[in-house]
C-alpha positions as CSV (number, residue, x, y, z in Angstrom):
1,X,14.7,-1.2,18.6
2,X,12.3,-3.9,18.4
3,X,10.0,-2.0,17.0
4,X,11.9,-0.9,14.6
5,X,12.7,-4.6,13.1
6,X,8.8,-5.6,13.7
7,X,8.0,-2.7,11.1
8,X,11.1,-3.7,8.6
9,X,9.3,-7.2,8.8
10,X,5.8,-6.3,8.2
11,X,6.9,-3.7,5.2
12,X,8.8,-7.0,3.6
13,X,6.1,-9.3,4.1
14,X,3.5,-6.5,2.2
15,X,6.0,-6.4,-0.3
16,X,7.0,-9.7,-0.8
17,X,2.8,-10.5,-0.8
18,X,2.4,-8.1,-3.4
19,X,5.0,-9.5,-5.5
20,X,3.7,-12.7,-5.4
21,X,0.1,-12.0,-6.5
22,X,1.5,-9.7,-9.1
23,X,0.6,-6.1,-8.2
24,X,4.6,-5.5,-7.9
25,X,7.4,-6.4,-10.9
26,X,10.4,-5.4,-10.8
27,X,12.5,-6.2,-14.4
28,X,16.5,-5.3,-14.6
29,X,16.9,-3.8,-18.0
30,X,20.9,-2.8,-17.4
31,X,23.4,-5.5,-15.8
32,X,25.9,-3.8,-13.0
33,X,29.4,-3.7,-14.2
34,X,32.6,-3.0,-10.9
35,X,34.6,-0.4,-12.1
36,X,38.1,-1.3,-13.5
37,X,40.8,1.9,-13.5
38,X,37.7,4.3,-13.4
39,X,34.0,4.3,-13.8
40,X,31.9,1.2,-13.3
41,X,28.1,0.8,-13.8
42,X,24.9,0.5,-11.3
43,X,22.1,-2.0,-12.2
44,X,18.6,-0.3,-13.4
45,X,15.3,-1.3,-12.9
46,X,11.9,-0.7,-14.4
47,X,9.3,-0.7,-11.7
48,X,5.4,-2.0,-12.6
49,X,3.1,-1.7,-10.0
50,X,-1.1,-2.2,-10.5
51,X,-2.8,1.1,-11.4
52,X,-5.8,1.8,-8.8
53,X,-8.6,4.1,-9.5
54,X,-10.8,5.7,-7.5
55,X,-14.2,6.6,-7.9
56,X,-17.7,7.9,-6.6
57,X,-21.1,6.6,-7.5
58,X,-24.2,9.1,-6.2
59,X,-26.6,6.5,-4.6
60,X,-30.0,7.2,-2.1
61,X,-29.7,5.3,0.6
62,X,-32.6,5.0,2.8
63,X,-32.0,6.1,6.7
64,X,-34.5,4.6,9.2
65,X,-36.5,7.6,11.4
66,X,-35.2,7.9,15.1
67,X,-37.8,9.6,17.5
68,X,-36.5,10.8,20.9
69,X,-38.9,11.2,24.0
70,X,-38.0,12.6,27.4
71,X,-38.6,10.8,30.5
72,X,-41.3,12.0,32.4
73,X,-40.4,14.3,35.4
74,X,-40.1,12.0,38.6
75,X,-40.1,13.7,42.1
């Protein structure tokens, strides 16, 4: 159980961060109305999150030279 609320706090606190420096907005484009006889109305959101892209770049990278010996036979 604790656990449980530990991970619910961390997952709030990523959001909430990423809110803040603007990779999340959230705008409501439709107000929530209660239902009278029948009906009623939910609240919609637009979602913008940041767009990542992902890439490769071909690049030589130079890998220093390892020589192994074996130990001399001791008796």
């Amino acid at each position: 159980m604790r656990t449980l609320l530990v991970l619910i706090g961390v997952v709030a606190l990523v959001l909430l961060a990423a809110m803040m420096l603007g990779f999340v907005r959230f705008d409501q484009t439709q107000t929530a109305q209660l239902p009278r006889l029948e009906g009623g109305q939910t609240p919609k959101f637009d979602a913008d999150v940041a767009k990542v892209s992902v890439g490769t770049d071909k690049k030589t990278v130079e890998v220093p030279a390892i020589s192994v010996e074996k130990p001399a036979n001791q008796q």
